[in-house]
C-alpha positions as CSV (number, residue, x, y, z in Angstrom):
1,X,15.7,-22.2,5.2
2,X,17.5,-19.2,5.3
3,X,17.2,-15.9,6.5
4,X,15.9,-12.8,4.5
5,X,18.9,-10.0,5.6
6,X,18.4,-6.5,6.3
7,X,21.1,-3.9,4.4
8,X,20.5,-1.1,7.3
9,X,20.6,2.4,6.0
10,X,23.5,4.8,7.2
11,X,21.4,6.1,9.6
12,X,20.6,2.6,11.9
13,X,24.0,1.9,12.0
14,X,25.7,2.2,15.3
15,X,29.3,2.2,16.2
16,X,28.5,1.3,20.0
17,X,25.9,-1.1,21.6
18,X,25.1,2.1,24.3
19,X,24.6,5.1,23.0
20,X,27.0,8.1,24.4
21,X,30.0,6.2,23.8
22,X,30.5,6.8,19.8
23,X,33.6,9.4,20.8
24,X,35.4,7.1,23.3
25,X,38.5,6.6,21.9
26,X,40.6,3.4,22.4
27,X,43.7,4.6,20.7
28,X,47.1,5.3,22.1
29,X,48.4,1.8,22.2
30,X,51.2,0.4,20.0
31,X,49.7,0.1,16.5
32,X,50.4,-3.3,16.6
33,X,48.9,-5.4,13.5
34,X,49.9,-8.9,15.2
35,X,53.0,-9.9,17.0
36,X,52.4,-11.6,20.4
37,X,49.1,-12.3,20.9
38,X,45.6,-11.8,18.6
39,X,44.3,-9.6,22.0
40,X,47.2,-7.9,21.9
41,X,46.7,-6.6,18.5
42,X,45.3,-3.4,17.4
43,X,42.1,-6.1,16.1
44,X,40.7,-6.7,20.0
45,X,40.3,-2.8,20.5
46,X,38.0,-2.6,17.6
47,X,34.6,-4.1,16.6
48,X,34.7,-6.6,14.0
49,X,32.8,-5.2,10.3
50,X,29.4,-6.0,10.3
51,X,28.4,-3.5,7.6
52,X,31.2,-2.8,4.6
53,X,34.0,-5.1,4.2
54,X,37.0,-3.6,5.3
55,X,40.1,-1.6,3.5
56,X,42.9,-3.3,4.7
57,X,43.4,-7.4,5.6
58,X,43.9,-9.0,8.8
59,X,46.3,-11.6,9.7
60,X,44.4,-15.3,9.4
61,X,45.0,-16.1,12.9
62,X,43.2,-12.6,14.2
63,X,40.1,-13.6,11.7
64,X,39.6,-16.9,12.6
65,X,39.9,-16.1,16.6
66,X,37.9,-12.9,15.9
67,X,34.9,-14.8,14.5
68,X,35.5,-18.4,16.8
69,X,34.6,-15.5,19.8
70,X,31.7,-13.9,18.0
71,X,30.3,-17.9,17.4
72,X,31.1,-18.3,21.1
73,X,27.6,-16.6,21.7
74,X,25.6,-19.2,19.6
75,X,24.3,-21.9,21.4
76,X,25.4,-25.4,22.2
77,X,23.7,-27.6,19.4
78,X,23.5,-31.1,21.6
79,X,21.0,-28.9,23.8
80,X,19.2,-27.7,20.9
81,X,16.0,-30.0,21.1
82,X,14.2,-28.1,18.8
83,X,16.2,-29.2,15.7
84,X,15.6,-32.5,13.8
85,X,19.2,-31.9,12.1
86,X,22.1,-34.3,12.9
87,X,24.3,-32.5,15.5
88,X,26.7,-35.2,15.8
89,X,28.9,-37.5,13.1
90,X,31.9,-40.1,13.4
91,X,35.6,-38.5,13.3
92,X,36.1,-40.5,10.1
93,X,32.6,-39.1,8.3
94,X,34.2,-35.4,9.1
95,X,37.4,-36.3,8.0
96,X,36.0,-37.5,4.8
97,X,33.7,-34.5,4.7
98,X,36.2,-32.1,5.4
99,X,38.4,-33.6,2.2
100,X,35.6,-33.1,-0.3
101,X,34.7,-29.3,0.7
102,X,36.6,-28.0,-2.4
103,X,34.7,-30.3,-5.0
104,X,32.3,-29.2,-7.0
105,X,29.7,-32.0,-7.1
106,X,28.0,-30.6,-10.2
107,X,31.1,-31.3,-12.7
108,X,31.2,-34.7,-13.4
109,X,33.5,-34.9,-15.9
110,X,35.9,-33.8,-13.2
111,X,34.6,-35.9,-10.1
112,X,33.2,-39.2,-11.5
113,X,33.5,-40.8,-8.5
114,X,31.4,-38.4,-6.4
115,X,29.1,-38.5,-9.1
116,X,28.7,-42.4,-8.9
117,X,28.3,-42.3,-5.1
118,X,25.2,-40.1,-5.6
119,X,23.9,-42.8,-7.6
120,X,24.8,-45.7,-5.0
121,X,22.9,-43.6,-2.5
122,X,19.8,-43.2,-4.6
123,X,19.7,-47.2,-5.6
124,X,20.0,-47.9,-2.0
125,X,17.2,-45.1,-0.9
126,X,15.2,-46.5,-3.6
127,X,14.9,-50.1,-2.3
128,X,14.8,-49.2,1.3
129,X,11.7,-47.2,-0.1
130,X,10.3,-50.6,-1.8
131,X,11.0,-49.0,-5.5
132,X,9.9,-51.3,-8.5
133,X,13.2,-53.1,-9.3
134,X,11.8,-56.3,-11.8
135,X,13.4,-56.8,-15.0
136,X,9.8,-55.7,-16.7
137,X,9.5,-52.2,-15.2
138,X,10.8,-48.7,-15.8
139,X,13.7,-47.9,-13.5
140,X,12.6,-45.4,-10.9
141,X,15.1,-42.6,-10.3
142,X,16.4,-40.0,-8.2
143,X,18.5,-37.2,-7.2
144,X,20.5,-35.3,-4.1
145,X,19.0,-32.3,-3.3
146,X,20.3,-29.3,-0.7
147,X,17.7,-30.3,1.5
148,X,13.3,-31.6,1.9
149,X,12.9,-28.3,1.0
150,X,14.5,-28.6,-2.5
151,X,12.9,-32.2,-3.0
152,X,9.3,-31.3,-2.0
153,X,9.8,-28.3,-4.8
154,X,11.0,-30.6,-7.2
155,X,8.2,-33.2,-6.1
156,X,5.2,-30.1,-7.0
157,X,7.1,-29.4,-10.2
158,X,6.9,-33.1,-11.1
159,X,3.2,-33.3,-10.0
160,X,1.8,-30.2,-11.7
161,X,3.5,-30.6,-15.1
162,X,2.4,-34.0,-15.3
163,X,-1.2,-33.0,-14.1
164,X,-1.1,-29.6,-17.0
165,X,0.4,-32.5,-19.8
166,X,-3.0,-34.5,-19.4
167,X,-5.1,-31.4,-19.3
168,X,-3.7,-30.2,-22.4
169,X,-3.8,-33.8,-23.9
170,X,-7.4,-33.8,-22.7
171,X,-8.4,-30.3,-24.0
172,X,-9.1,-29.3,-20.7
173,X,-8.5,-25.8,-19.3
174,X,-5.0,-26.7,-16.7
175,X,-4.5,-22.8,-15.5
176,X,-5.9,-23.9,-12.1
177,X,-3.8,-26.2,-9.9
178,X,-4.5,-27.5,-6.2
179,X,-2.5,-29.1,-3.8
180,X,-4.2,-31.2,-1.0
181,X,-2.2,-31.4,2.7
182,X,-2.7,-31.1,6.2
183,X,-2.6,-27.7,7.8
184,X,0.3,-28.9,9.9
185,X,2.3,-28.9,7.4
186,X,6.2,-27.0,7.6
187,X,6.4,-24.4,5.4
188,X,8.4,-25.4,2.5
189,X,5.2,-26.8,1.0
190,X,3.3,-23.2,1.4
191,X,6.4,-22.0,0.0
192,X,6.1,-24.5,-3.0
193,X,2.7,-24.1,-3.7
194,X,2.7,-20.3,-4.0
195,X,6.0,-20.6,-5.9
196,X,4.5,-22.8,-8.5
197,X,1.1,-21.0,-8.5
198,X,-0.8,-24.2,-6.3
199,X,-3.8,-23.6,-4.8
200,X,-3.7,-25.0,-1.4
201,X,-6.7,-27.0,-0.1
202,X,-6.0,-27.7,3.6
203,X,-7.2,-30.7,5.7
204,X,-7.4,-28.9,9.3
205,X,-6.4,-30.6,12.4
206,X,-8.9,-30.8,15.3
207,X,-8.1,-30.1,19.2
208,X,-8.1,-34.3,19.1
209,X,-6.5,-35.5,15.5
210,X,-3.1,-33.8,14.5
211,X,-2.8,-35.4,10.7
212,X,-4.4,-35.5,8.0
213,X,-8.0,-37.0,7.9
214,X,-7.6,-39.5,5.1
215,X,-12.0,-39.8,4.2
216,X,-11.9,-35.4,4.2
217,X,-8.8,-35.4,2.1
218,X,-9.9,-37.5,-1.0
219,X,-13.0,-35.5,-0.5
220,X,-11.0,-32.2,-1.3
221,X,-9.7,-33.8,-4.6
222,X,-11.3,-32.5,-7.9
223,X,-9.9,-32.7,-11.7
224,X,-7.7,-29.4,-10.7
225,X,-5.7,-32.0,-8.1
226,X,-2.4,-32.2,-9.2
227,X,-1.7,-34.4,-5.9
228,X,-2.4,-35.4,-2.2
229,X,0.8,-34.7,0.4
230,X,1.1,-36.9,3.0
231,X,3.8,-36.6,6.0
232,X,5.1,-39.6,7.6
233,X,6.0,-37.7,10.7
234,X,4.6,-34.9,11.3
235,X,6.8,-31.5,12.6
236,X,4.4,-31.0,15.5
237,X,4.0,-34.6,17.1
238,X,5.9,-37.1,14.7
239,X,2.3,-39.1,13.9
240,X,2.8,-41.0,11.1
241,X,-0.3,-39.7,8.3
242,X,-2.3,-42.6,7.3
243,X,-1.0,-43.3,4.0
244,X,-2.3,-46.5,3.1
245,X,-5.8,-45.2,4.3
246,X,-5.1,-42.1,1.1
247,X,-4.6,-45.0,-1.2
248,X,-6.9,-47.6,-0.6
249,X,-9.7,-44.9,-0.6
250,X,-8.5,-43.4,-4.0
251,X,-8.2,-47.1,-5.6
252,X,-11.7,-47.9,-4.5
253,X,-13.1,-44.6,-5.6
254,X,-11.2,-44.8,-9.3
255,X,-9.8,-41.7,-8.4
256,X,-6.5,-40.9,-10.7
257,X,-4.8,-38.7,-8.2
258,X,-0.9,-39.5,-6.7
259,X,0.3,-39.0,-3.5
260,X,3.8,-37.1,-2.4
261,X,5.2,-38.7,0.5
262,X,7.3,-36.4,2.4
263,X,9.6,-38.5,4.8
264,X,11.7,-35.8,5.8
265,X,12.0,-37.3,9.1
266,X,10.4,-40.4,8.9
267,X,12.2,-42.2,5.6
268,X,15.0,-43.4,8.3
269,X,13.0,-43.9,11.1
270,X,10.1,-45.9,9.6
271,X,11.8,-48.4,7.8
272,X,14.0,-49.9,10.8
273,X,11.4,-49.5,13.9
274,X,8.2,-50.4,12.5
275,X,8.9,-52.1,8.6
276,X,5.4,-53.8,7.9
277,X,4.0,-50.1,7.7
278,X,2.7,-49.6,4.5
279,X,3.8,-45.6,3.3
280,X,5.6,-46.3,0.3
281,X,6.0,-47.6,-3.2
282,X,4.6,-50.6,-2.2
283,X,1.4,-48.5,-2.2
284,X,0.4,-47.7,-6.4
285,X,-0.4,-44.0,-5.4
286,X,2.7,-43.1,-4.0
287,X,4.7,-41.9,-7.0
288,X,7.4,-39.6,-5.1
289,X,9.3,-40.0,-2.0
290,X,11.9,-37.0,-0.8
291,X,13.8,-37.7,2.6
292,X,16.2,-35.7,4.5
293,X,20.1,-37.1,4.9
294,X,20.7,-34.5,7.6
295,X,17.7,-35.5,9.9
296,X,17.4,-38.8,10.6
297,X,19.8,-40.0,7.8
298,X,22.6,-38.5,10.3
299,X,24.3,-36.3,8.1
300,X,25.4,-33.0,9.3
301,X,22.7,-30.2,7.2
302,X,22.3,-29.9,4.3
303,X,21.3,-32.7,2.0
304,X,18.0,-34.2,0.9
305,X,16.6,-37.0,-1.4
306,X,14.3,-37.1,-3.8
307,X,12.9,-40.9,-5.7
308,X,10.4,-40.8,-8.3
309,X,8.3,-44.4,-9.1
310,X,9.3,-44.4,-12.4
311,X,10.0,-41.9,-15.5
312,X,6.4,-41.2,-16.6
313,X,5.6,-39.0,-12.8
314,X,8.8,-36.6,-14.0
315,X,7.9,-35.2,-17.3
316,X,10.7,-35.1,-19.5
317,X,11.0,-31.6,-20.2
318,X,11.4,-30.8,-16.6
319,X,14.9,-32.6,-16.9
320,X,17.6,-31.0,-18.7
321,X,20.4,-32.6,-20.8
322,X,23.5,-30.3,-20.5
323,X,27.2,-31.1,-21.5
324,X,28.9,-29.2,-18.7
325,X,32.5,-29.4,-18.3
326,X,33.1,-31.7,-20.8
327,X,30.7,-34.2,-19.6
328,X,26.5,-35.1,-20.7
329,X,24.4,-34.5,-17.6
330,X,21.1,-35.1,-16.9
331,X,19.9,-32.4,-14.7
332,X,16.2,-32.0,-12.5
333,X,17.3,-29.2,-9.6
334,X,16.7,-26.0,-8.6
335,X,20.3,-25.1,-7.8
336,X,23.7,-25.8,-9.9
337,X,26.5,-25.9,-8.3
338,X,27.2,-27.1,-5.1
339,X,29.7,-29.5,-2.7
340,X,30.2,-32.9,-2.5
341,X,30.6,-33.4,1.4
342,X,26.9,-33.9,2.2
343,X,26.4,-36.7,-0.3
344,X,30.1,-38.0,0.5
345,X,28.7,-38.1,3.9
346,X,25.7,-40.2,3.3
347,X,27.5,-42.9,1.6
348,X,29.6,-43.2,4.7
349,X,26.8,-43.6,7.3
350,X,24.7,-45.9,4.8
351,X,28.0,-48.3,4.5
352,X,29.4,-47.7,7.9
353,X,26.0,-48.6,9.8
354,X,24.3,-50.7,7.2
355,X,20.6,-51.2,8.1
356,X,21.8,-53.2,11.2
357,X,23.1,-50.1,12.4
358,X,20.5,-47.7,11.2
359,X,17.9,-50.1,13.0
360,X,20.2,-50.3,16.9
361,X,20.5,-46.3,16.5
362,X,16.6,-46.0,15.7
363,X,15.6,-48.3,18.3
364,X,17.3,-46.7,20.9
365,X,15.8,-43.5,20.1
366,X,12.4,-44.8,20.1
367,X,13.0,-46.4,23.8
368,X,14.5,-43.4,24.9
369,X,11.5,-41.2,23.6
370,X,9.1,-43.6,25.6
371,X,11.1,-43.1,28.5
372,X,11.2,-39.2,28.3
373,X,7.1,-39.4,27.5
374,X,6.5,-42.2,30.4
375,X,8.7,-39.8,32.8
376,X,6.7,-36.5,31.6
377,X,3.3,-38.2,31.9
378,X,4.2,-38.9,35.6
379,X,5.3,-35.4,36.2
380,X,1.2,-34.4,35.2
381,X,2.0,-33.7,31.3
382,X,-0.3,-34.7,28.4
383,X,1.4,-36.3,26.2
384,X,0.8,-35.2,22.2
385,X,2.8,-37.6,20.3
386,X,2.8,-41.5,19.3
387,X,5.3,-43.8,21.2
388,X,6.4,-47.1,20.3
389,X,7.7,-46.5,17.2
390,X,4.3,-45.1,15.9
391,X,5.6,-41.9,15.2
392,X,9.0,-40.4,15.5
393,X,11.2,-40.1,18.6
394,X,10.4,-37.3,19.7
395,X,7.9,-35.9,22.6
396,X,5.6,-33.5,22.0
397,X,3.6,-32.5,25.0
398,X,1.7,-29.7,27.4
399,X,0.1,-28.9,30.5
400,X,-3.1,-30.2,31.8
401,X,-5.3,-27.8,32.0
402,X,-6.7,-29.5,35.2
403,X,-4.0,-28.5,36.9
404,X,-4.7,-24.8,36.5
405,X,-1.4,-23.8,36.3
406,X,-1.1,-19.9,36.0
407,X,1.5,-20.5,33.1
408,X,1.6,-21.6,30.1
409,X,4.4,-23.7,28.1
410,X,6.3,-20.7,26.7
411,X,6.6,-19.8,30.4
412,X,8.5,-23.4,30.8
413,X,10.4,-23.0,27.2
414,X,12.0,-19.9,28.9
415,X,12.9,-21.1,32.1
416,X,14.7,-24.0,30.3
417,X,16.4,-21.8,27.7
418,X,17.9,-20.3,31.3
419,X,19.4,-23.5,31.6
420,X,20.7,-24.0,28.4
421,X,18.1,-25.8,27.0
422,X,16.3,-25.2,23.4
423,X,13.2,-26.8,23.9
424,X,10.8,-24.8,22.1
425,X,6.6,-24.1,22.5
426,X,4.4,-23.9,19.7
427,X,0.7,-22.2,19.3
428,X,-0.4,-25.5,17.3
429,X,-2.3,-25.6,13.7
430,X,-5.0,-23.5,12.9
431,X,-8.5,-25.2,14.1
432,X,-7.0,-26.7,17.1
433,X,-8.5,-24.2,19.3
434,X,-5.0,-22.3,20.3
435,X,-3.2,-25.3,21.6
436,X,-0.2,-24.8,22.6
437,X,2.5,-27.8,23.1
438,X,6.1,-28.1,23.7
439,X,8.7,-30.9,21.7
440,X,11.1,-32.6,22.0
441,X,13.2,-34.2,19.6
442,X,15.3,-37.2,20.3
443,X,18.6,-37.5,18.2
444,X,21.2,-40.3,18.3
445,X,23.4,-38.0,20.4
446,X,20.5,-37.8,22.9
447,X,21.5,-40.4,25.3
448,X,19.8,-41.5,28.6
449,X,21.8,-39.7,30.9
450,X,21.3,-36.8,29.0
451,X,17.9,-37.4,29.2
452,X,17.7,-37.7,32.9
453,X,19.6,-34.6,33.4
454,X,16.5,-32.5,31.0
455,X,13.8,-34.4,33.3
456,X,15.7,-32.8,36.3
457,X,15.4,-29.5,34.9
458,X,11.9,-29.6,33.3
459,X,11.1,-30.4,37.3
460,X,13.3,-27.5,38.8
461,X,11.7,-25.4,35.7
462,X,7.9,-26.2,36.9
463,X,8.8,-25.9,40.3
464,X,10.8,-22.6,40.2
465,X,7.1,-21.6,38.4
466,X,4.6,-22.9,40.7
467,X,6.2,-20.5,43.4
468,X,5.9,-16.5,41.6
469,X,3.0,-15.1,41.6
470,X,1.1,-14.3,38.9
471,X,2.9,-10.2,39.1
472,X,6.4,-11.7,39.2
473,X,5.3,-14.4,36.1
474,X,4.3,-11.6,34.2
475,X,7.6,-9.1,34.8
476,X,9.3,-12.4,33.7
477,X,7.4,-12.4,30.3
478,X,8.9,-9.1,30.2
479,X,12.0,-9.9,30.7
480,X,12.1,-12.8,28.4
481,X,10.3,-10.5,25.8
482,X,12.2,-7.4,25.9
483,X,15.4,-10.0,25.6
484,X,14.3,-11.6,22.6
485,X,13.3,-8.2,21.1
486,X,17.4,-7.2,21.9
487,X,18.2,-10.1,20.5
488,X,15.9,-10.1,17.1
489,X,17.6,-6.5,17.0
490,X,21.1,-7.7,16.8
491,X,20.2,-10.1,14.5
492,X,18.3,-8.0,11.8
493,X,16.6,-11.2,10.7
494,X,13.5,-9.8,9.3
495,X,13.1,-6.8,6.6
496,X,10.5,-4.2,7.9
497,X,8.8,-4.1,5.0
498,X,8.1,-7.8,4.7
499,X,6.8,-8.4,9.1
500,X,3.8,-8.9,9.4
501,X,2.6,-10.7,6.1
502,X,-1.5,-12.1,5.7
503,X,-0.4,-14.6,3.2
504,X,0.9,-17.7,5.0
505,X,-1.0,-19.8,7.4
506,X,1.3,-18.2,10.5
507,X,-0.1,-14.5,9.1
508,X,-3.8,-15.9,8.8
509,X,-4.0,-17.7,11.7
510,X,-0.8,-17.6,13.9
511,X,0.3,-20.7,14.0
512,X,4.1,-21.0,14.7
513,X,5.7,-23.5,12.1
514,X,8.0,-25.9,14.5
515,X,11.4,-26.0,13.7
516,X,13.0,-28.7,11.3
């Protein structure tokens, strides 16, 4: 997902941070453009350009410390437990990595190899996914994408072309798509369905059940049903979606309806920590499956899979036969060109760790998630999310109301971010009566001492709570508040003409989408 920028207009653009200063001068130094040191340079006495790119160059060394400062403000990732996306990879996987940034992945004709290590990764995604591999059935396929995001829009694309073919075929009027999910889903799929003109018919969690009802969700399916989505692993609590419950009800019913599976987190997890779950093409519904490298596939962000069942779920004139380069392509994406690294890297963890290794790193995750929920639970939390190896490894959780505490979870969020934690509150999905929960999200560079050390602090964080009253809780909101708002302001994340929107599910109802 990335940001929509801001261009500010001359006008909001100031030269200081405090306002008075605009004619201090910090001249009359040597002019020096770089000789001894990068602060001793003419470069550390002014502010780096933020809104026109400059006249004149700077020496490489002044650039890259200039901007390794400016970064110095992000962040430390291994403390963001927000985030699904790998934060940490082998020396060797980087090196590799770090060799194939200047490679275009897209010409073929010039990197074959990188080409046919795509294709290695998609035969072996394929199987682990239970693909139909006998000699007597079409060869299901697949692709790299940038990211889910990419491969659920290629997975509606595939869906509603196929469902308009067989209206037209039919004679039938096809000019009014729907798309069944659960209102938890993340937002790429909003974004897909209003991209590809979907309607979206929502399945809406209860204060009790956070995925999709399976019964209510076959019920929502008409002849305008271009498919069902189902998320193994939700973004909220990690519960796997009843998949098996979709398909058996739309085989007994005759329904002719497929399902989307989106394992964006759960297509790594699933398969190693709890294999006789049934979610995939072993099921004759599923016809699409899109997974995400950089989550649980532990490749640095961004790269995501897509597999189809078999050529007849992608229509052929979504795919494009180009000669680029020199060389015949097939091509079904939404981008062109790109790197190879991601994919590159992929390759590496699939052959380096083999499913013996994928399965000792998913295990431990899963044991180290019970431990953080057992350890919570103790500590007077309700615990949200499914443990072992139901669901993801992660912990979603919140206060007992019991307890009357006079905070709420964003109250603990920020007294956690104080001590360099990210581990964010949400305002769950709409009908959930305004629950609000915290996550986190256990990675492979999560360890148990690390975990010990967040359980210390989550204590000191509720205990450092339970003694301001309620006036000095709410000039901490303040604080936190007007902090943010400084910080949203440096940014310039979000054009003023687009806040505020009705359209989404977070403008309707004002749920926060968690973080992927």
């Amino acid at each position: 997902m990335v940001h929509l920028a801001t261009i500010p207009n001359d006008s909001d653009i100031q030269s200081t941070p405090v306002k008075g200063l605009e004619h201090l001068s910090l001249e009359g130094g040597p002019h020096d453009e770089f000789t001894s040191s990068v602060y001793g340079s003419r470069f550390a006495a002014e502010d780096l350009p933020k809104h026109e790119m400059p006249e004149r160059e700077m020496p490489k060394e002044v650039a890259y410390r200039m901007i390794k400062d400016d970064l110095s403000l992000d962040g430390n990732p291994m403390l963001n437990l927000a985030s699904f996306v790998t934060t940490y990879m082998e020396e060797e996987a980087e090196k590799l990595m770090a060799e194939s940034l200047s490679k275009n992945f897209i010409d073929y004709e010039e990197y074959p190899q990188s080409a046919d290590i795509q294709n290695r990764c998609v035969s072996m995604l394929g199987r682990l996914f239970n693909a139909p591999t006998s000699d007597d059935s079409d060869c299901a396929m697949g692709t790299s994408c940038v990211g889910s995001s990419e491969a659920i829009m290629l997975g509606t694309l595939a869906m509603k072309k196929r469902w308009q073919k067989r209206r037209q075929a039919e004679g039938k009027p096809y000019d009014r798509p729907n798309i069944v999910m659960n209102s938890a889903v993340q937002v790429c799929w909003e974004k897909a369905a209003r991209y590809f003109e979907v309607e979206e018919r929502y399945v809406f969690c209860t204060n009790k059940r956070y995925v999709i009802d399976p019964v209510h969700a076959v019920e929502l399916v008409d002849e305008h049903t271009i498919g069902i989505c189902a998320i193994l692993g939700t973004t909220y609590t990690g519960e796997y979606e009843d998949v098996k419950a979709i398909n058996d009800l739309l085989v007994e019913r005759k329904i002719d309806c497929p399902i989307h599976v989106d394992a964006a987190s759960g297509g790594f997890v699933a398969p190693f920590v709890y294999p006789d779950l049934e979610w995939d093409f072993r099921l004759e519904k599923v016809v699409s499956i899109n997974v995400s490298g950089h989550k649980y596939g532990l490749v640095y962000p961004g790269v995501g899979w897509v597999v189809w069942r078999s050529p007849e779920h992608l229509p052929q004139e979504l795919v494009f036969n180009i000669n680029y380069l020199g060389a015949d392509q097939a091509s079904f994406t939404l981008n062109f060109s790109k790197g190879a690294s991601q994919v590159i890297g992929q390759y590496y963890q699939m052959i380096r760790l083999g499913k013996r290794g994928y399965r000792a790193i998913m295990t431990n995750l899963t044991h180290t998630a019970d431990y953080l929920a057992a350890a919570l639970r103790q500590m007077g939390f309700i615990i949200m999310s499914q443990g072992g190896g139901r669901g993801l490894p992660l912990v979603a959780f919140r206060l007992d109301p019991a307890r009357g505490k006079h905070y709420d979870e964003f109250s603990v969020a920020h007294q956690l971010r104080e001590r360099g934690w990210v581990v964010p509150a949400y305002t769950m999905a709409p009908h959930t009566e305004d629950l609000k929960l915290m996550r986190v999200v256990v990675r492979e560079d999560f360890s148990r001492s690390r975990c010990d050390q967040l359980l210390c602090d989550v204590q000191q964080a509720v205990k450092t709570l339970d003694l301001m009253d309620s006036k000095k809780l709410d000039e901490h909101r303040e604080h936190v508040k007007l902090h943010s708002q400084m910080n949203s302001g440096r940014a310039r994340h979000n054009h003023p003409k687009y806040q505020k929107e009705k359209h989404s599910l977070q403008g309707k109802t004002g749920k926060t989408h968690a973080v992927c």
